[in-house]
Phi, psi and omega in degrees: 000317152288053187243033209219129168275182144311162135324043183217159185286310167321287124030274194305262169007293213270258166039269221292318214276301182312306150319318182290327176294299191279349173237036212253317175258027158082005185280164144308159149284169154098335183235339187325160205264327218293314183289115135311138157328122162195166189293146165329168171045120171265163159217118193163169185293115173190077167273098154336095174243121184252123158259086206051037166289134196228150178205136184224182172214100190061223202275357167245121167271138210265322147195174205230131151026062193247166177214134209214152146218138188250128211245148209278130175129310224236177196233109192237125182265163174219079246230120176183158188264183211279165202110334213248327204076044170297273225278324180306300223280275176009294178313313177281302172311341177253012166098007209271308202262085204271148173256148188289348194199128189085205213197146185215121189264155159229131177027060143082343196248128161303117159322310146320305157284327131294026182302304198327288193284355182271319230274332196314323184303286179322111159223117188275117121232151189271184190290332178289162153266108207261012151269185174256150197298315178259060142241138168303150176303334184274348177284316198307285206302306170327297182310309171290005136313306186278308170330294194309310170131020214254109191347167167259335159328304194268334168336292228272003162308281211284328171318304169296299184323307216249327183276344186263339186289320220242009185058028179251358179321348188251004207221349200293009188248003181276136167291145178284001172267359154300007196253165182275178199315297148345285168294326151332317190284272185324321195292317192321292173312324172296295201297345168269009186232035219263302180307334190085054158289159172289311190220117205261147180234121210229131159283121181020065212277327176285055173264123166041056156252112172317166196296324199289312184287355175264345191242358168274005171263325173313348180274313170288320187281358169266322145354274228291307182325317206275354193266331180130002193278116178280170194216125165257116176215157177218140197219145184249019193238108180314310204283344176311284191302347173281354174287297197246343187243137177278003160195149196238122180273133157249145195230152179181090177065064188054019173229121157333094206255354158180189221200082185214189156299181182276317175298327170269336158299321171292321181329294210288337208299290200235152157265009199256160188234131199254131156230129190246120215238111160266102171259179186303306211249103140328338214292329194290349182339295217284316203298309178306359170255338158290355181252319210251028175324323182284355193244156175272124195234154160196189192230103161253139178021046208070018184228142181266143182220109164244113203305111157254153171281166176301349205263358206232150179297099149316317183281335166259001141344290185315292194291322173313287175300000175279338184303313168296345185270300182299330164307299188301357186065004209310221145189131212263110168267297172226155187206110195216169167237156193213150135284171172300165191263140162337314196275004158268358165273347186282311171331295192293315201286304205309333187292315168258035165259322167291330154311292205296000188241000000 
């Protein structure tokens, strides 16, 4: 049933990389040696290091000199808008992609030169989905089994096993192209965890999944991560990676423009303090933005936010305007000081990074 992949260049790559594996010593797929059974989540030193690495396509470069550590373990985002070379990078680390330039480590090992004995480690899924549709989920997670090399004794274990991580286990005799949107994504995710990998690599993995199916798969990709699993994903949705990463790349047109936690990028970003202040009778906002003239203010979603710089007290702000709430009879809904949100740090760096250009 499967002896045919989709029509796709990722598809074709991974087939021929599998291939390449299981015949190189002459075994079948299908009997192969390489997976042992083990459990979710892996643990152990297996840090990702890009070294001055570069990748171009004809005369555009796709990306420049990036130098990145993944540190085993951990959950590291890679946040640009699309365009920026998020799936190149993907690409070049799981092998799809050789760099025109630099290094790329897996444990200390070039990739490139050990893909055979590396790739085993690795699991991918991309923004397409690469099982197939008239196989059932348990057939799809099987096949990517057998590729991987995983005994057949032990396959129909680890199929249930793996299918139950993902909440598809009620659904594994449904063909996949009957499953909803949701479920597709998760069956997606199972055929890359199939292996038990160290390091899981998820190309936009909520891409055009409603809010509800984004945060039970953002929910799952923390489970499996909670197991010992490293996790590379990349995303153009801020709140996604403020969510989920113990560290964060911003890209931008092929370039790295910095490299932190979500607290040390607002740290390093900005010294200014956001105060947000929500009351009962909104209505009074413009007259307290007209009093609050020398700061930069606005009105979001029912909350008034006025931006102070490091040279000015956020706390006696605050207090002055509450002072004006309580003159006014007001009543205090909410009242806080913040740094900017990632997604206003993300904004300003990209923005004067095309300026500098």
């Amino acid at each position: 049933q499967c002896c045919n992949f989709p029509n796709s260049s990722w598809n074709s790559h991974y087939k021929k990389l599998f291939q390449t594996i299981a015949s190189k010593d002459g075994t079948n797929i299908g009997k192969e040696h390489v997976v042992p059974e083990i459990k979710i989540g892996q643990s152990g030193i297996y840090d990702i290091t890009l070294e001055n690495v570069e990748k171009s396509f004809g005369k555009n470069f796709s990306l420049k000199n990036i130098n990145l550590e993944i540190v085993a373990g951990k959950i590291f985002g890679v946040i640009g808008v699309s365009g920026s070379g998020k799936t190149t990078l993907l690409r070049l680390i799981i092998g799809f992609y050789k760099p025109d330039k630099g290094r790329i480590l897996y444990n200390q090992q070039e990739i490139h030169k050990h893909l055979k004995g590396l790739i085993k480690d690795f699991g991918f899924a991309t923004q397409d989905n690469s099982f197939y549709k008239n196989l059932t989920a348990e057939e799809n997670v099987r096949f990517f089994g057998r590729l991987y090399g995983i005994y057949e004794n032990k396959l129909s274990e680890k199929t249930d096993q793996i299918l139950r991580v993902v909440e598809l286990y009620d659904s594994r005799k449904t063909l996949a192209g009957n499953l909803s949107g949701g479920m597709q994504r998760r069956l997606d995710f199972a055929c890359a965890l199939v292996n038990d990998p160290k390091i899981l690599i998820l190309d936009e993995p909520t891409e055009d999944l409603d809010p509800f199916l984004r945060h039970e798969l953002l929910k799952l990709i923390k489970k499996v991560n909670s197991g010992g699993t490293t996790i590379i994903f990349t995303t153009h949705l801020i709140n996604e990676a403020e969510y989920l990463c113990d560290k964060i790349a911003i890209l931008s047109e092929g370039e790295v423009l910095t490299v932190g936690s979500v607290n040390d990028l607002k740290k390093a970003y900005k010294n200014e303090e956001e105060i947000h202040l929500v009351l009962e009778d909104t209505s009074v906002y413009q007259k307290y933005i007209k009093r609050l003239r020398k700061f930069h203010t606005k009105v979001l979603g029912g909350s008034l936010m006025v931006h102070v710089s490091d040279k000015e007290n956020a706390v006696g702000v605050l207090k002055t305007v509450l002072k004006w709430v309580e003159k006014d009879k007001g009543k205090v809904i909410l009242a806080d000081i913040r740094k900017p949100s990632l997604s206003e740090v993300f904004s300003a760096l990209t923005k004067n990074a095309k300026k500098r250009k």
